[in-house]
C-alpha positions as CSV (number, residue, x, y, z in Angstrom):
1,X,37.4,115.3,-169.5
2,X,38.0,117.7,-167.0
3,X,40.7,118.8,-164.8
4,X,39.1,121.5,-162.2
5,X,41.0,121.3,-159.2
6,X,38.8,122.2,-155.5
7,X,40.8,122.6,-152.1
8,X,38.6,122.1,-149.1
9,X,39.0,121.5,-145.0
10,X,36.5,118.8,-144.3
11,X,34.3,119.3,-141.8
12,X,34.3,117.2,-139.0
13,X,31.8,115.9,-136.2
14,X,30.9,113.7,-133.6
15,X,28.1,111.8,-132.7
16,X,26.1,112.4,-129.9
17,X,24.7,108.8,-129.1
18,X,24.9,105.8,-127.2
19,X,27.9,103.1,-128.2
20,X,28.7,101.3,-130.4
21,X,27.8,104.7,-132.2
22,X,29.6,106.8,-130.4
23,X,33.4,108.0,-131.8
24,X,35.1,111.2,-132.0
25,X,36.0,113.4,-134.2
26,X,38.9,112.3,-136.3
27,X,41.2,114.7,-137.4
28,X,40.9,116.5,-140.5
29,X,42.0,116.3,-143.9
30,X,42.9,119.1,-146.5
31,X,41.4,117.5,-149.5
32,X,42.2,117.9,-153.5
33,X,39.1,117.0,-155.6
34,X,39.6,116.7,-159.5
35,X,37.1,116.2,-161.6
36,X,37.0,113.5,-164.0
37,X,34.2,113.3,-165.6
38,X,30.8,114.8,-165.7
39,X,27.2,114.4,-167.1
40,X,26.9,110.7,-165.8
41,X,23.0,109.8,-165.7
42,X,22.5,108.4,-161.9
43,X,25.7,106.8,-162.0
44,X,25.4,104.0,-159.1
45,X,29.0,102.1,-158.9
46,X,32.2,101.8,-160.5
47,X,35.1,99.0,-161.5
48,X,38.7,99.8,-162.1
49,X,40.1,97.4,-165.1
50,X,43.5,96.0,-164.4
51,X,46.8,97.7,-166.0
52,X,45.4,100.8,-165.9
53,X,42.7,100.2,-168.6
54,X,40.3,102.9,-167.3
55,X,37.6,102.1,-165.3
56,X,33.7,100.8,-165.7
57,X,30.5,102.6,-163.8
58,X,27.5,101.6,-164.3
59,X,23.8,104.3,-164.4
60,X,21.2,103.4,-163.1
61,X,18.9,103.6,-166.2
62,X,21.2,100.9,-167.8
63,X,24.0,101.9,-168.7
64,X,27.5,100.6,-168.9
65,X,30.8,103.0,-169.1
66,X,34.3,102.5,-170.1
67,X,36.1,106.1,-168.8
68,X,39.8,106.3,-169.9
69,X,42.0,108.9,-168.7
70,X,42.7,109.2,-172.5
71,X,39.3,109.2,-174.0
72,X,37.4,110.2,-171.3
73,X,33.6,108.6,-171.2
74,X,32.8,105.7,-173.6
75,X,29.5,105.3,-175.5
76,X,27.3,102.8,-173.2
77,X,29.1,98.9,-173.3
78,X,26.6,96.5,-175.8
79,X,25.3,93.5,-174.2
80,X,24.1,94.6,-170.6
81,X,20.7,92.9,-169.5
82,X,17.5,95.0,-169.8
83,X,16.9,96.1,-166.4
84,X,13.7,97.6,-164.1
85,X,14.6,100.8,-164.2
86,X,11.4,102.6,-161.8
87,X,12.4,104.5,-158.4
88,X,15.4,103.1,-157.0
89,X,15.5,100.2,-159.4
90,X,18.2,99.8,-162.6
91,X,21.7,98.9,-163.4
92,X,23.0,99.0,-159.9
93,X,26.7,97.2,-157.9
94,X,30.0,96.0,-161.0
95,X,32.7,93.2,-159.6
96,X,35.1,92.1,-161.6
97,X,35.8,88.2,-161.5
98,X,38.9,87.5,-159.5
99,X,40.1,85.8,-162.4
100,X,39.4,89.1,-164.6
101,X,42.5,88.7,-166.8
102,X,42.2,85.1,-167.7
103,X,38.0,85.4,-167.6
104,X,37.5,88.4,-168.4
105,X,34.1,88.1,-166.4
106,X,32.1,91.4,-165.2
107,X,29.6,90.8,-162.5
108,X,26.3,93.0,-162.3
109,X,23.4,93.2,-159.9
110,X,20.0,94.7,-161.3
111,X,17.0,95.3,-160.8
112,X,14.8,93.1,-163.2
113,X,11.1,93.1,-163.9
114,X,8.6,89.9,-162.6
115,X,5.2,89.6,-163.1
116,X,2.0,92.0,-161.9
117,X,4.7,94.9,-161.9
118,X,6.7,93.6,-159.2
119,X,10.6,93.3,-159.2
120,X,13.6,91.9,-157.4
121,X,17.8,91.8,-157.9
122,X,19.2,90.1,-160.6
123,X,22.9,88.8,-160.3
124,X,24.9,87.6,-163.5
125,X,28.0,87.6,-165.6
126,X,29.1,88.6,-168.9
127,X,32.8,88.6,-171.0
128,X,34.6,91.9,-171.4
129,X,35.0,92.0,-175.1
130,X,39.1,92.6,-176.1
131,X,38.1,96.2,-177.5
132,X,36.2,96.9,-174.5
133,X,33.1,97.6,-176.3
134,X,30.1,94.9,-175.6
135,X,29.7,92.5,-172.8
136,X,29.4,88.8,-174.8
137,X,27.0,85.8,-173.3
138,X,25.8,87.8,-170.4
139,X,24.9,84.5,-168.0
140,X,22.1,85.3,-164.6
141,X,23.0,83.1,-161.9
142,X,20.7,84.5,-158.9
143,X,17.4,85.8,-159.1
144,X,15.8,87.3,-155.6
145,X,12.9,85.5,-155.2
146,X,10.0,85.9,-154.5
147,X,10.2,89.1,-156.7
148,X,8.2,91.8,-154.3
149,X,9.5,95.2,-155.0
150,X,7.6,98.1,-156.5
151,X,10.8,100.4,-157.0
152,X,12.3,100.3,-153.5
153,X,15.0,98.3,-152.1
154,X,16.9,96.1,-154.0
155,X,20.4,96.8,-152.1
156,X,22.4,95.5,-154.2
157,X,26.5,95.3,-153.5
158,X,28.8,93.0,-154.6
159,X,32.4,91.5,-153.1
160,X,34.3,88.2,-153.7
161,X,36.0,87.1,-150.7
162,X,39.7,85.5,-150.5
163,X,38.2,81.9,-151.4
164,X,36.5,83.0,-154.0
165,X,33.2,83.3,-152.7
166,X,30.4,85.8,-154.3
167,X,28.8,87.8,-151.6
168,X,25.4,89.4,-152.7
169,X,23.8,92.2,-150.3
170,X,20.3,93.0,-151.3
171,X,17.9,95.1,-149.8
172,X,14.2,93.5,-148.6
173,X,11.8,95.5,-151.1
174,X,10.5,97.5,-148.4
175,X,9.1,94.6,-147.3
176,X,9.6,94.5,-143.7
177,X,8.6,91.2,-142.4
178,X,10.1,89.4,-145.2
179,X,13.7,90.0,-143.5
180,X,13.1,87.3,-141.2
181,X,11.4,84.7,-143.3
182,X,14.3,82.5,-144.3
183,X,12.2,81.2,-147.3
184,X,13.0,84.2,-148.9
185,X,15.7,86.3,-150.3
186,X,14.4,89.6,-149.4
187,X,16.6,91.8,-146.6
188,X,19.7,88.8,-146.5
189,X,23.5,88.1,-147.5
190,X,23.5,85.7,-150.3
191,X,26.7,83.3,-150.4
192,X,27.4,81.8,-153.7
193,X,30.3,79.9,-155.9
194,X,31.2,82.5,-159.0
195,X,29.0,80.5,-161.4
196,X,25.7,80.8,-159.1
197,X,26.3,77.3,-157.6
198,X,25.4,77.0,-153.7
199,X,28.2,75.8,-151.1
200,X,27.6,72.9,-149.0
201,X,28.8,74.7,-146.0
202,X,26.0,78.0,-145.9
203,X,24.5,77.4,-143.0
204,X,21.0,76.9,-144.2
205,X,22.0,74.5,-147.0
206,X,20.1,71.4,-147.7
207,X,16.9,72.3,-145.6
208,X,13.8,72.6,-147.7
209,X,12.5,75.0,-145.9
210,X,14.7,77.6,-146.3
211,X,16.8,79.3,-149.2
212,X,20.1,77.7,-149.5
213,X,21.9,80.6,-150.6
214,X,21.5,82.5,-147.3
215,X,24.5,83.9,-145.4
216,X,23.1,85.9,-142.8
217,X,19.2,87.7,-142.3
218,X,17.3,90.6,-140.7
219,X,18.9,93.5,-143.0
220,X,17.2,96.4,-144.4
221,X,18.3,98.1,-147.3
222,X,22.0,97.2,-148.3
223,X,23.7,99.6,-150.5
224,X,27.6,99.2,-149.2
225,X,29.1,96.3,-148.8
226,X,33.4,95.3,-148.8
227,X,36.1,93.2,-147.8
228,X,37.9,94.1,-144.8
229,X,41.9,93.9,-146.1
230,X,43.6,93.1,-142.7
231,X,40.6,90.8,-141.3
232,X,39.2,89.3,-144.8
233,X,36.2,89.8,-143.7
234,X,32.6,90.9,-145.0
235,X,31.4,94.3,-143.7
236,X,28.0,95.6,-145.3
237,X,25.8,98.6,-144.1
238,X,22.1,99.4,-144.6
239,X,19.5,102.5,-144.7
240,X,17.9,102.5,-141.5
241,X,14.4,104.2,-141.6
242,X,14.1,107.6,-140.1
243,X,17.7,106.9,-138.1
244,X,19.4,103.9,-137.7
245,X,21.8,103.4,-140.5
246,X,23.9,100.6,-139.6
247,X,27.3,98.9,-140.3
248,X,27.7,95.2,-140.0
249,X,30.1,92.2,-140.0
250,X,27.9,89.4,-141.5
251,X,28.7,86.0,-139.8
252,X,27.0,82.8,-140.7
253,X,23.4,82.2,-139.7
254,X,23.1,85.3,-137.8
255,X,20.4,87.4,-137.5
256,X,20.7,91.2,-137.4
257,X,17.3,92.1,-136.0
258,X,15.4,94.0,-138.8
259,X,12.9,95.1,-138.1
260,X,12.5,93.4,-134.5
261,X,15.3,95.6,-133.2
262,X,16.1,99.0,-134.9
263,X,18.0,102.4,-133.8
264,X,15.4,104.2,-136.2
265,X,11.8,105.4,-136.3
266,X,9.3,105.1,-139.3
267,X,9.3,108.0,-141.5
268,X,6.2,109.5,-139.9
269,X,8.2,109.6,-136.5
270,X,6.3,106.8,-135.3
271,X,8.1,103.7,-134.1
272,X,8.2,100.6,-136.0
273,X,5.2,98.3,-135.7
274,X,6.8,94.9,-135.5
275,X,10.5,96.5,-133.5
276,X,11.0,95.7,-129.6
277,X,13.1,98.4,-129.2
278,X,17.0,98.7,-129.9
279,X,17.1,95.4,-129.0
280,X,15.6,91.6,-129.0
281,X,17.0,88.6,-127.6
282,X,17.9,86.4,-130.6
283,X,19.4,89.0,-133.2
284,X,22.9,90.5,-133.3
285,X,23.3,94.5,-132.0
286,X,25.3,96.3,-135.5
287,X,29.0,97.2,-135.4
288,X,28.2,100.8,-136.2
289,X,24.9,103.1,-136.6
290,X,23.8,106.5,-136.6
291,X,21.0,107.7,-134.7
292,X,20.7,110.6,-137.5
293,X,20.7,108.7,-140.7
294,X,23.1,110.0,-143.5
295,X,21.7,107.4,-146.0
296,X,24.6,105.8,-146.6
297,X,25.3,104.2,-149.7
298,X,28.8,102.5,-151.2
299,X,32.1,101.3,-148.7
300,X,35.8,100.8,-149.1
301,X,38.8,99.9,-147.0
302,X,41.6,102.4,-147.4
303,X,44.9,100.3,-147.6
304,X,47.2,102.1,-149.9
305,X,50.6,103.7,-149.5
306,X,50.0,106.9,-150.9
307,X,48.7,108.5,-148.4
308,X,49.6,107.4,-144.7
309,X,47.2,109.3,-142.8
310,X,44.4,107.8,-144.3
311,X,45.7,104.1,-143.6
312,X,43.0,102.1,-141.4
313,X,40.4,104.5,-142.9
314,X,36.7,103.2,-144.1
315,X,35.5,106.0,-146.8
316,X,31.6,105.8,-146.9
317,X,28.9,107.6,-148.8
318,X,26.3,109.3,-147.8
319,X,23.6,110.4,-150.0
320,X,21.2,112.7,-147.7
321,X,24.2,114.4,-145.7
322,X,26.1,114.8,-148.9
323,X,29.5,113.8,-147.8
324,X,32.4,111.1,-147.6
325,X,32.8,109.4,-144.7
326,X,35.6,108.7,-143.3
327,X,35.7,105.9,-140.5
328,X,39.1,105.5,-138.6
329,X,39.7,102.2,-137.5
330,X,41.9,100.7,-135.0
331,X,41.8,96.5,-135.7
332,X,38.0,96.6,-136.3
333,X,37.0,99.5,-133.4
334,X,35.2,102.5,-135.0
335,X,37.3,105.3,-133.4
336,X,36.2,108.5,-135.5
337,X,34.7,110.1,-137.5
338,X,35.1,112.8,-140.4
339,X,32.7,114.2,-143.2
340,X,34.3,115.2,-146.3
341,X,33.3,117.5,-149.6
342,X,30.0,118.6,-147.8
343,X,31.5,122.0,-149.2
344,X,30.4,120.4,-152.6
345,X,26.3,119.5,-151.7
346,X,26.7,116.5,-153.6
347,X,25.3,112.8,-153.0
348,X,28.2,110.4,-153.0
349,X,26.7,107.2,-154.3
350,X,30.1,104.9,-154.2
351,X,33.4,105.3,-153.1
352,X,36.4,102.8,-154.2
353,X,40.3,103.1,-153.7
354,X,42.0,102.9,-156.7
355,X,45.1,101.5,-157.7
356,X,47.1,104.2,-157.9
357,X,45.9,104.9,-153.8
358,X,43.4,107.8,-155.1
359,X,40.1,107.4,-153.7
360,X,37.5,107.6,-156.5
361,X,33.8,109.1,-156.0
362,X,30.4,109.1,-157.9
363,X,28.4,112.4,-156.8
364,X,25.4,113.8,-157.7
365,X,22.3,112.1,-159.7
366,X,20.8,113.0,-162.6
367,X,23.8,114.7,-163.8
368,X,26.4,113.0,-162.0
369,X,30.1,113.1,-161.9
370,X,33.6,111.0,-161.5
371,X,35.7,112.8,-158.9
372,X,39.6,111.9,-158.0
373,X,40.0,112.6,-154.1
374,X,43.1,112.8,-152.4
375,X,45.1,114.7,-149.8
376,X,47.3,118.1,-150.4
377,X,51.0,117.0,-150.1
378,X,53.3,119.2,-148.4
């Protein structure tokens, strides 16, 4: 365990482009970063345990963590699922059942193998052994289907909502079309009950046609998704292509345009074959983008005490600008924007608040580390 203290000004910018992408500057914040832990393999998201029990992070090769203040980084948790693990594929998004201390039920998403060397997300459970050491009667309850991916995106993120409901964001396999064909999982918001079962109220329930577990369609690649705390609502961003990284607030049944409507280009700078333009008639415009992608990747509300001048605050990742973002909010208005630890050149794969008001960070890849963020107190 570590305890190498790093004092940095953030820097800050705004964005040059048209609304709703367009904020300010927010104002900047002297940051402490400590160092928890270090040599995590492509760690991809993280879990805190209640009554301060440490925390779980999963790596993306397929490995589960306990990391204790106390102990520092456990040897990997028996009992996870074998998972893809190719390209962007692996042990990916942890939840804790909201019921954790009667259930003691950890959620994963995964990448997991079909047939002819294709893949898709995996979603299941398993029971947090009392010594915190194996994961007991792992159970899947979703499987993306049809299973299409080769190694690219599989999303995934994770969030129950206030009623209980299991939100699953996945990614559409780099699949493009497959986003807006509603017999598929690829590119959606999946709505389930906690043990896989369907509601009666998604809104394309009980049509043959389509897949019943569909919340909303026309997303990308998912890779942050969380409950707004004042609202109770689900925000989730995506990776645009070349540009076009995009924050949403999924409603029922709605379509969010990829790729009919994009704010991005392909990679090779050419525009999207099937895209319209930044718009088409029929799909919803995002709450958030950025013309200049920062690949963004994990999201969490900031709601804590400890520090007042982050209150309202949505910390992002981003991998390819190598920073947290911080959002400021006022009600659900994106009203600035600042970039923090890009002193450190690290990717920030997920960010969480912890209980203790800290905000919690997993940088870096193949060698990747735990950091503690907070603000210098006066």
């Amino acid at each position: 365990m570590l305890a190498a203290l790093c004092f940095s000004w953030a820097g800050t910018s705004a964005l040059a482009q048209e609304k709703p992408g367009q904020v300010p500057a927010a104002k900047e914040s002297k940051v402490v970063v400590q160092e928890l832990a270090t040599g995590l393999e492509y760690p991809w998201a993280l879990a805190f345990l209640p009554d301060a029990a440490g925390m779980l992070i999963t790596e993306r090769p397929g490995q589960l963590r306990l990391w204790r203040e106390s102990t520092g980084l456990s040897d990997p948790i028996e009992g996870v699922p074998k998972v893809y693990s190719r390209s962007q594929g692996g042990l990916l998004d942890i939840a804790l059942a909201p019921d954790f201390s009667q259930s003691r039920r950890v959620y994963l998403s995964y990448a997991e193998a079909g047939d002819q060397g294709r893949a898709g997300t995996a979603v299941g459970y398993g029971r947090l052994s009392d010594d915190l050491r194996k994961l007991e009667d792992f159970t899947v309850i979703f499987r993306q289907m049809p299973k299409l991916s080769t190694g690219a995106h599989f999303g995934s993120r994770l969030v129950f909502d206030k009623q209980g409901y299991l939100f699953i964001a996945l990614g559409e396999n780099n699949q493009r079309p497959t986003s807006q064909d509603l017999d598929k999982h690829q590119g959606k918001v999946i709505r389930l009950y906690p043990d896989g079962r369907i509601p009666a109220d998604n809104p394309f329930a009980g049509n043959d046609q389509t897949r019943s577990e569909i919340w909303s369609y026309g997303h990308r690649n998912q890779q942050g998704a969380a409950l707004n705390p004042w609202s109770g609502q689900l925000w989730t961003h995506e990776h645009g292509p070349r540009g076009g990284d995009e924050i949403n607030i999924p409603q029922a049944g709605k379509n969010y345009g990829w790729p009919l409507a994009t704010y991005g280009v392909n990679y090779s700078g050419l525009a999207i074959p099937e895209a319209a333009g930044t718009h088409k008639q029929g799909t919803e415009q995002p709450h958030h983008y950025w013309k200049v992608s920062p690949a963004i990747s994990g999201m969490a509300f900031y709601n804590a005490d400890r520090f007042p001048a982050w209150q309202h605050s949505l910390f992002i990742g981003a991998l390819k600008a190598r920073a947290l973002i911080r959002l400021t909010l006022e009600n659900d208005q994106i009203v600035g924007e600042e970039r923090l630890l890009e002193d450190r050149d690290e990717r920030v794969r997920d960010v969480r608040v912890g209980p203790d008001g800290y905000v919690y960070v997993l940088a870096g890849a193949g060698k990747g580390k735990l950091l503690k963020v907070g603000l210098q107190q006066r």
